[in-house]
C-alpha positions in Angstrom: -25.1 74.4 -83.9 -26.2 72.2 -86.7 -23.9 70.1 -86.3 -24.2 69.5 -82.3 -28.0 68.8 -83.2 -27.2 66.2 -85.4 -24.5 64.8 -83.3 -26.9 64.6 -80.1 -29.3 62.5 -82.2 -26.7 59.6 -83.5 -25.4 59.4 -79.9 -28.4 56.9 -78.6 -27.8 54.9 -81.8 -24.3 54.1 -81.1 -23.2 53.1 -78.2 -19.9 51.7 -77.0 -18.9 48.7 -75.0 -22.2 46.6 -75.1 -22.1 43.4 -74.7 -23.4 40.1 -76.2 -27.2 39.9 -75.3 -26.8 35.5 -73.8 -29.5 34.8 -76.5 -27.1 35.7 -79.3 -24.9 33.2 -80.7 -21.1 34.1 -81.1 -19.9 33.7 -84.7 -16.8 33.7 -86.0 -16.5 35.5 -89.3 -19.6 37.5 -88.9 -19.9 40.7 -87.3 -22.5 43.2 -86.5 -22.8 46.8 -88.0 -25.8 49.7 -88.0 -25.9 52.1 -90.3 -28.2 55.5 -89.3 -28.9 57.9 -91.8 -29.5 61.6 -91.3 -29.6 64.3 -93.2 -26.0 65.8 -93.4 -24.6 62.3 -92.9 -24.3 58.9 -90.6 -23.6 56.9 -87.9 -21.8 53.4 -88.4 -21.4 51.1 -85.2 -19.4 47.8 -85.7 -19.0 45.0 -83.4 -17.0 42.3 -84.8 -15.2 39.0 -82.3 -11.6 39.8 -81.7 -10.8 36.4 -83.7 -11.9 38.1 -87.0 -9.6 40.7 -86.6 -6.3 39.9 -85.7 -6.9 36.2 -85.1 -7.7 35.5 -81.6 -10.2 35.9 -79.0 -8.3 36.3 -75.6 -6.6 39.5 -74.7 -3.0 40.2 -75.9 -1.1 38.4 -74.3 2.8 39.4 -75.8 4.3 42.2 -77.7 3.4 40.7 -81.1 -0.3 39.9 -80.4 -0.4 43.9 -78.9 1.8 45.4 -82.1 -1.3 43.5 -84.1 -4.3 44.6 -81.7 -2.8 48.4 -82.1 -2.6 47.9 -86.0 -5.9 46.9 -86.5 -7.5 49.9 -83.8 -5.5 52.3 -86.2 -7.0 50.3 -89.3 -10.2 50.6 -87.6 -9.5 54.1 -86.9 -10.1 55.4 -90.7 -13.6 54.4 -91.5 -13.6 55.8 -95.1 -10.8 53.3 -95.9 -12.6 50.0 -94.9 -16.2 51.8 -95.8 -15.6 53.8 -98.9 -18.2 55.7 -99.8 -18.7 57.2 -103.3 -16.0 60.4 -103.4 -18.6 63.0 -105.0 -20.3 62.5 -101.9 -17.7 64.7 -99.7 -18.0 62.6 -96.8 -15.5 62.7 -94.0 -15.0 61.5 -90.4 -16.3 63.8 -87.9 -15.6 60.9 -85.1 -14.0 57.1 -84.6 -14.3 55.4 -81.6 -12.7 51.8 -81.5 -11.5 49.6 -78.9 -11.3 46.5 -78.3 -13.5 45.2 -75.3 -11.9 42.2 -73.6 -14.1 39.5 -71.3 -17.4 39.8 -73.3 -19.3 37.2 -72.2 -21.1 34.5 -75.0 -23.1 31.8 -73.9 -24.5 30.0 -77.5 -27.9 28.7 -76.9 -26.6 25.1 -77.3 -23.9 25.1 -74.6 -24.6 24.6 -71.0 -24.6 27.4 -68.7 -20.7 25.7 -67.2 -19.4 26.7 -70.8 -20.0 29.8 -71.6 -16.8 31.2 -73.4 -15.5 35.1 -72.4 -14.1 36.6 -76.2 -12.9 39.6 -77.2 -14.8 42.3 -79.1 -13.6 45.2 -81.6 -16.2 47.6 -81.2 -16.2 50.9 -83.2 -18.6 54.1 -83.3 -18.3 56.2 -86.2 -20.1 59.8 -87.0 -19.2 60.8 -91.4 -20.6 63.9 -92.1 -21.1 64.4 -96.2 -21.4 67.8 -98.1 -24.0 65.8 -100.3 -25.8 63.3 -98.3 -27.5 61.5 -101.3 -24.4 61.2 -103.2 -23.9 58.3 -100.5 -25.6 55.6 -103.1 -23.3 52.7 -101.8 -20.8 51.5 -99.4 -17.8 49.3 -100.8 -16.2 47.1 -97.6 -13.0 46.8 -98.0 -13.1 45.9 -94.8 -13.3 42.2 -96.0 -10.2 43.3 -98.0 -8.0 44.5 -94.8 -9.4 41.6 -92.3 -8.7 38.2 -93.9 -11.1 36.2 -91.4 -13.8 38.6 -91.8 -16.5 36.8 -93.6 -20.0 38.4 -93.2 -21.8 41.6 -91.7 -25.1 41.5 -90.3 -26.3 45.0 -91.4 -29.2 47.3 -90.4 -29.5 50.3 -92.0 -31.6 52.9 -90.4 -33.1 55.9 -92.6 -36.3 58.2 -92.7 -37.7 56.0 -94.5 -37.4 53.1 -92.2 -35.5 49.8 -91.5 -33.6 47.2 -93.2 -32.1 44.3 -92.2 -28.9 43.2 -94.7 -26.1 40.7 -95.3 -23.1 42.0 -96.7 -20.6 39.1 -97.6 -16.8 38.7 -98.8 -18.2 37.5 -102.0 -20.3 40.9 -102.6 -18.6 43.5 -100.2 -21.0 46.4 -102.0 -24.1 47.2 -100.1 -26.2 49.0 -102.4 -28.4 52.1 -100.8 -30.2 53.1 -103.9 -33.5 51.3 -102.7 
């Protein structure tokens, strides 16, 4: 029961298949992720261009370009690879949800309304439940080890005690949650 209770309360935080808001610019290299807190574990939502995944924006379009978009969903599939939290923790995946979302419609600010651009989007929910919660002092992304392209995540991090808004970068793929 405990669990349902806590699953019912990440569900508003994550959802699936949203697209672009037409004020947002469209970045290669940098993604979006939230991070939600609770208290037996947390939520992880990613949405990340197609391009910075397997290397282009348009749906598959041959066998080679599907082999690599089914690679990367299974990649994507095992959060606690890309996302590793600290073992002592006992965290493991209760759900991952990831797809890639064809046609999501960008418009960049600077562009006219005649060239908007339609991109691909991986987009991934995640629910990690942890036998000890605040053994979770820090995410390592490998992520930026697995996906070559990947340069930056736009992170906010969600937890009693608030919000935070966070860059985590190739260069230093540790977010530290001890603050």
């Amino acid at each position: 029961m405990r669990c349902a209770a806590f699953l019912l309360t990440l569900l508003p935080v994550a959802p699936m298949a949203q697209q672009l808001s037409t004020t947002e610019a469209h970045t290669h290299g940098a993604g979006r992720m939230t991070i939600s807190f609770e208290e037996t574990g947390f939520a992880l939502t990613l949405e990340v261009p197609g391009v910075d995944i397997v290397g282009f924006e348009h749906t598959a379009e041959n066998e080679d370009e599907r082999a690599d978009v089914a690679v990367a969903i299974s990649d994507l599939s095992r959060p606690l690879a890309i996302f590793e939290v600290p073992s002592e923790a006992g965290c493991m995946t209760a759900t991952a949800n990831v797809a890639l979302v064809g046609d999501v419609f960008v418009h960049d600010q600077a562009q006219s309304s005649d060239d908007a651009a339609h991109h691909t989007e991986f987009q991934a929910d995640y629910l990690l439940q942890c036998q000890e919660i605040a053994l979770v002092t820090s995410i390592r992304f490998a992520y930026f080890d697995r996906f070559s392209r990947a340069e930056r995540l736009v992170v906010e991090l969600m937890s009693p005690d608030g919000v935070q808004n966070l860059t985590v970068e190739r260069e230093n793929p540790v977010l530290n949650l001890r603050n």
